[in-house]
C-alpha positions, 0 to 999 in steps of 0.5 A: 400166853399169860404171864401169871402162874399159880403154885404151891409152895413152903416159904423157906427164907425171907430177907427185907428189900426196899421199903416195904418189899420182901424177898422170899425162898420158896420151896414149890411142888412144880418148880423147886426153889424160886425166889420171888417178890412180896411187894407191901408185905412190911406195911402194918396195913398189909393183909398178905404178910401173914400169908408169906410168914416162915414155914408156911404152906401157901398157894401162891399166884405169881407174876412173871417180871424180868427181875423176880417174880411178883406176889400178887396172891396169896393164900395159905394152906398152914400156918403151923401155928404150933411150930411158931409158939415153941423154941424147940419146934421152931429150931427144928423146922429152921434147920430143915429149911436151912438144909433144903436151901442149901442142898437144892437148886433154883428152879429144879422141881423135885416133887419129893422133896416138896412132900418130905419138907412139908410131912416134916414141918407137919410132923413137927407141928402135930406131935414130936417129930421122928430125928432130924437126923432121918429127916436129913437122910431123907432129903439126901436120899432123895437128891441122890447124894446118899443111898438107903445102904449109906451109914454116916449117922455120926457125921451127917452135918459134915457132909451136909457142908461139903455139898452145900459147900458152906457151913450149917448156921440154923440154931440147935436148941433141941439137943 
């Protein structure tokens, strides 16, 4: 039995940890959201800290450890390049991570969700995407919290909240 797996993934938050190491959410097509180790990736000689930048779209190979996993490759299928030059884009593409995090679980694989967030971190980067507010309908439909019957356009956030239990912090700079 091997202890390395690959898998494809959308980086969703990272947050710094020892020296040169990052912890990074990941949303993967096979195992929902993990959280797993980028060793080095805060060294200036590093060539995978492009690789496990926010937004992007990676195919990772991963290490099974008793604590997280590990990082040990990295390749990236999107940087979204167009999201990571515009304020506007980049809020947009915040909040849909934010909510992901916050609405799913760990290591619950939800294939459709994966396709939705990376359609819309897409959308985001070609053209002008579609209402966050779809998008937000979308990935609540798709966890089961809301039928396609359901019409709470006005307080979608506040509901949002309740499930997640916390409040919503991504920054609104589009409205």
């Amino acid at each position: 039995m091997t202890n390395t797996y690959k898998t494809e993934a959308i980086v969703i938050k990272r947050r710094n940890w020892k020296e040169a190491d990052k912890i990074l959410t990941v949303f993967t097509k096979e195992y929902g959201k993990i959280n797993v180790v980028a060793k080095g990736v805060r060294k200036l000689s590093s060539r995978r800290a492009p690789v496990v930048e926010l937004f992007n779209h990676t195919e990772l190979m991963l290490h099974q450890a008793s604590f997280l996993d590990i990082v040990t490759e990295a390749a990236i299928h999107n940087s979204f390049e167009t999201i990571k030059k515009d304020l506007v884009r980049i809020s947009r593409a915040y909040e849909a991570c934010e909510l992901v995090e916050y609405l799913t679980g760990e290591d619950q694989e939800n294939e459709d969700v994966f396709y939705l967030l990376l359609s819309y971190l897409e959308q985001i980067n070609t053209h002008e995407p579609a209402s966050t507010a779809q998008f937000k309908r979308q990935i609540l439909s798709a966890l089961g919290y809301l039928s396609e019957k359901d019409s709470i356009e006005q307080e979608i956030d506040a509901f949002i909240e309740s499930i997640a239990e916390r409040r919503l912090t991504a920054p609104r700079i589009y409205e």
